[in-house]
Residue, then its C-alpha position, 0 to 999 in steps of 0.5 A: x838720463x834727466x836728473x829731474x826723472x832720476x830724483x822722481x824715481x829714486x822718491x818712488x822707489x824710496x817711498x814704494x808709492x806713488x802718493x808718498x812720493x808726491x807727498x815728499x816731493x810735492x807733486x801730483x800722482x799723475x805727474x809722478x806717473x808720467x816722469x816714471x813712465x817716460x823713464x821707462x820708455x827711454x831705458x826701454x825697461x819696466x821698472x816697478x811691478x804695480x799691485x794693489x798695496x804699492x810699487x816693487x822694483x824689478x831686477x832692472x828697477x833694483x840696479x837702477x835704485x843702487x846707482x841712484x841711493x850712491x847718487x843720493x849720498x854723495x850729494x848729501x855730503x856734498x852738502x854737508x861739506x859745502x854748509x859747514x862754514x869754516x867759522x860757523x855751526x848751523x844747519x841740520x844734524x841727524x843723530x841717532x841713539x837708544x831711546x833710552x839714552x836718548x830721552x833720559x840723557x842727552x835730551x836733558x843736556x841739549x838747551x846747552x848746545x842750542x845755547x852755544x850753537x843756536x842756527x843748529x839744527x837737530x834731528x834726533x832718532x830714538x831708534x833700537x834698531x841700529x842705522x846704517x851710518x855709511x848708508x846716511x840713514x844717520x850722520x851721528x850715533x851714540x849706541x851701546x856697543x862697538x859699530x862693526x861697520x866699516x869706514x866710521x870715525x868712533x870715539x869710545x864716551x863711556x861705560x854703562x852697568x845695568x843696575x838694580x833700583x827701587x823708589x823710596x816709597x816703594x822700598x819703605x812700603x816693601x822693605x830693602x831686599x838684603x840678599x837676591x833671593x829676597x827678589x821674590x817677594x818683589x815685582x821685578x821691572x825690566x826690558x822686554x827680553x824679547x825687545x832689542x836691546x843691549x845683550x848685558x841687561x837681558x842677561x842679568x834679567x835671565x839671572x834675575x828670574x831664576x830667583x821666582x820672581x812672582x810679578x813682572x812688568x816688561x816694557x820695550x825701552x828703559x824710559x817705560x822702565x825708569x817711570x815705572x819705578x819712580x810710581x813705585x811699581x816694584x823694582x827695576x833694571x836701569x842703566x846707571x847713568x840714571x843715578x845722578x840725574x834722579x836722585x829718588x832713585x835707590x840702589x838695590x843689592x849694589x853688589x848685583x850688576x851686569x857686565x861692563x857695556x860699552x857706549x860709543x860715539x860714531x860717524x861716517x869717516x866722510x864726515x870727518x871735517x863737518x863742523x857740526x859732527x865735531x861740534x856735537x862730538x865736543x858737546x858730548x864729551x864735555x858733557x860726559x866729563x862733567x857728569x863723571x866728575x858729578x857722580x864721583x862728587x856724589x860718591x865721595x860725599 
């Protein structure tokens, strides 16, 4: 089969229509409609059902769009590998990670590694929702709990304690809650419970609320929780790795804390010898050294 049509219809069927397609691939509809057209002829097979809001494969579509994604990744690694110069880091690297993690830690951190490692490219994934890595929806994850799937490289970064924080303002104009059902007089600032989100900080919210919280405020990521509480709004359930980058930031009822969550650090095992997954890889973990050598500078002082 010509390559050239097999690339129009994995686009196609990627997109699930035409004008999307011809966006991404630069062509005209009709010029997409006539490669899938004569796709079809020479398979002697209908491979799109056509309807007023898009394209669906048919069952002779869906196998033919399984050999073309396999088709898709190999070729992806095939380029990694063949980018990932011996001496040299540069091109582009696709991680994914929380939105929160995302915004509130390692983007701070990154001019670092731009510095270091300038021709780099980064696209960085804020999503809850988890990426299929062996899929190369991703090439890195940094997520908040153990992958489960197969064939990934993964490195265990850190341990993470949802916490209870308040601003200073917010607490001289309130008072600092001295025992969990003081709670109640307080608006309590956390994830949607109906969000996805780390299991750990929805149940410490459920065992929150048992204390009457009167006022709540929800927000669907821990970046809309954090400014929340730094406006003063109330008090907020905030990952700790927070405390040491925003220092107006004061712990609340300290004995009160989530189980331990785990974060790790994974990718593809194809992608072993990439000099850019092992540069940001080295990156992070440098990283996570200083901040926890940081925040025991903080506690013992």
């Amino acid at each position: 089969m010509d390559w050239d049509k097999l690339r129009i219809f994995h686009a196609v069927a990627d997109a699930g229509s035409l004008t999307h397609a011809g966006d991404q691939l630069h062509l005209s509809q009709s010029a997409i409609s006539r490669q899938i057209r004569a796709l079809e002829d020479s398979l002697n097979a209908t491979l799109f059902h056509r309807h007023a809001r898009g394209l669906i494969l048919t069952e002779q579509g869906e196998l033919l769009f399984d050999a073309t994604k396999a088709m898709m990744r190999r070729l992806d690694t095939a380029t990694a590998r063949i980018r990932d110069s011996e001496e040299e880091v540069f091109g582009e690297l696709r991680v994914t990670t929380t939105i929160g993690f995302g915004t509130l830690w390692l983007a701070p951190r990154l001019p670092k590694l731009f510095e270091k490692y300038p021709e780099l490219n980064i696209d960085l994934m804020l999503e809850e929702q988890v990426l299929d890595l062996p899929m190369r929806e991703a090439d890195v994850a940094i997520r908040m709990k153990e992958p489960s799937q197969a064939d990934l490289i993964r490195k265990r970064l850190m341990s993470v304690h949802m916490c209870l924080y308040a601003s200073q303002d917010y607490l001289a104009q309130h008072g600092t809650p001295e025992r969990p059902a003081d709670l109640s007089g307080n608006r309590l600032i956390c994830q949607n419970p109906r969000s996805a989100q780390v299991g750990a900080g929805a149940t410490l919210v459920q065992e929150l609320m048992t204390n009457d919280i009167p006022s709540l405020l929800t927000v669907n990521n821990y970046y809309g929780v954090l400014q929340a509480v730094l406006h003063n709004l109330g008090i907020g359930v905030l990952p700790d790795y927070l405390s040491r980058d925003f220092p107006q930031l004061v712990r609340v009822l300290p004995e009160i804390h989530s189980v331990e969550v785990p974060v790790f650090l994974a990718y593809p095992s194809e992608l072993r010898q990439s000099k850019r997954i092992a540069a940001f890889r080295d990156f992070v973990q440098e990283e996570i050294i200083l901040y926890r050598k940081e925040v025991q500078k903080q506690a013992d002082s």
